[in-house]
C-alpha positions in Angstrom: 24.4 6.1 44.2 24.5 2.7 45.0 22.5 2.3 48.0 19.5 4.8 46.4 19.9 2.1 43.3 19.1 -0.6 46.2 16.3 1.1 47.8 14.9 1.7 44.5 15.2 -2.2 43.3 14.3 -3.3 46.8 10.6 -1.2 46.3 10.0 -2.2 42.9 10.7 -5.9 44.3 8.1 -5.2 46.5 5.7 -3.7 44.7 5.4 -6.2 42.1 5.5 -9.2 45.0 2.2 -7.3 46.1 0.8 -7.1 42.7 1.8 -10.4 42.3 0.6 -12.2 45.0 -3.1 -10.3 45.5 -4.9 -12.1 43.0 -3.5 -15.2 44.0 -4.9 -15.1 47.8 -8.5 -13.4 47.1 -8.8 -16.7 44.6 -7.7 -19.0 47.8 -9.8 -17.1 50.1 -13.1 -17.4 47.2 -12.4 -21.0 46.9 -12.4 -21.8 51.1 -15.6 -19.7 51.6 -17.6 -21.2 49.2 -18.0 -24.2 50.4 -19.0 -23.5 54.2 -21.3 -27.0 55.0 -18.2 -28.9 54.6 -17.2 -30.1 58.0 -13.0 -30.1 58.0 -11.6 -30.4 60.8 -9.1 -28.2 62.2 -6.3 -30.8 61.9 -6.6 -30.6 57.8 -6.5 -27.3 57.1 -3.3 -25.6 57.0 -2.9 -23.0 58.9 -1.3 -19.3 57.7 1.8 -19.7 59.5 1.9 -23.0 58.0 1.6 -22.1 54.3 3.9 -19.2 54.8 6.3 -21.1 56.3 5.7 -24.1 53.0 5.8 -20.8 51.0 9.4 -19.3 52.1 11.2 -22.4 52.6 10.0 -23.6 48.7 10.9 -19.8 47.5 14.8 -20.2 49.6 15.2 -23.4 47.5 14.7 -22.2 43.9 16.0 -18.8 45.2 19.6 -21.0 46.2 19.3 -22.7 42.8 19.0 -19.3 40.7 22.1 -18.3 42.6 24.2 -21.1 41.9 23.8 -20.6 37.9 26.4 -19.5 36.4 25.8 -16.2 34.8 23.8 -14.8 37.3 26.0 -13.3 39.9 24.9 -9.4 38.9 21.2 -10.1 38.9 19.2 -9.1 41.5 16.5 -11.6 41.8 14.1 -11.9 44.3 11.5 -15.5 44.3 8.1 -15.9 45.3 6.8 -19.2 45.2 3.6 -21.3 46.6 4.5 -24.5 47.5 1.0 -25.9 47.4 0.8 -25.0 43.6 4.3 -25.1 42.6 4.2 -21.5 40.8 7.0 -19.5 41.1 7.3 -15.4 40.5 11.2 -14.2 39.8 11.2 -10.5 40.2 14.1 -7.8 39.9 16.2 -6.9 37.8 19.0 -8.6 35.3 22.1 -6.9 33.6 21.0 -9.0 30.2 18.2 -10.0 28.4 20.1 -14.2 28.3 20.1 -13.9 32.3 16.1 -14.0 32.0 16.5 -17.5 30.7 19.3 -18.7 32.3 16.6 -17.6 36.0 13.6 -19.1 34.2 15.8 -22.5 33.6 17.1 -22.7 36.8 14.0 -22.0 38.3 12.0 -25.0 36.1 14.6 -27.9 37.4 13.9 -27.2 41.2 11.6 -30.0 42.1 8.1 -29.3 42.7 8.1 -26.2 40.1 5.4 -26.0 37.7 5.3 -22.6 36.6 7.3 -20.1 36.3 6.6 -16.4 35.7 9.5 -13.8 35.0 8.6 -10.7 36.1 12.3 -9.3 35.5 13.7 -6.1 34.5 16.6 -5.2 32.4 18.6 -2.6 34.6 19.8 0.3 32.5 23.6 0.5 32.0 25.7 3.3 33.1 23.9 6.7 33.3 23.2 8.4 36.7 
């Protein structure tokens, strides 16, 4: 029961990381086409591996930090972040409705945060 709990979580996680992130890249990829008679050079724009990589390694940090708080070893909280922006998107699900707080405050003091959106669920107790 466990492990179909899990898989379920883990796809929900998902899903909403999709959701989450869609509007968020057609805005980026708006923004750089619009302006096609600047000349950038390739040197200063980022590339995607680069900005992924900015991306996970600023999501691990206030991931790290969320786990550290006190009160939220039951939660299962997955973070999306963009570095470039600072917003951060906590999704999963929490055993209380005070661990949604303690994630969003923990979340707020990472530095470089600027935003932060809780898209956390309360997991249902007991039952089958």
């Amino acid at each position: 029961m466990k492990l179909r709990q899990l898989v379920v979580s883990s796809g929900f996680t998902i899903a909403v990381a999709a959701f989450a992130y869609a509007p968020a890249f057609a805005a980026d990829s708006a923004a750089g086409g619009s302006d096609s008679t600047s000349a950038v050079s390739a040197q200063e724009t980022p590339t995607r591996k680069s900005v992924r990589v900015a991306n996970r390694a600023f999501s691990k940090t206030v991931q790290k930090a969320i786990f550290k708080t006190r009160g939220l070893e039951q939660a299962t909280i997955s973070v999306f972040g963009n570095a470039k922006t600072g917003h951060v998107t906590l999704a999963g699900q929490i055993t209380s409705e005070d661990q949604d707080g303690l994630a969003v405050d923990a979340a707020k003091q990472v530095p470089g945060v600027t935003s932060v959106n809780s898209k956390l669920t309360l997991r249902e107790q007991g039952g089958s």
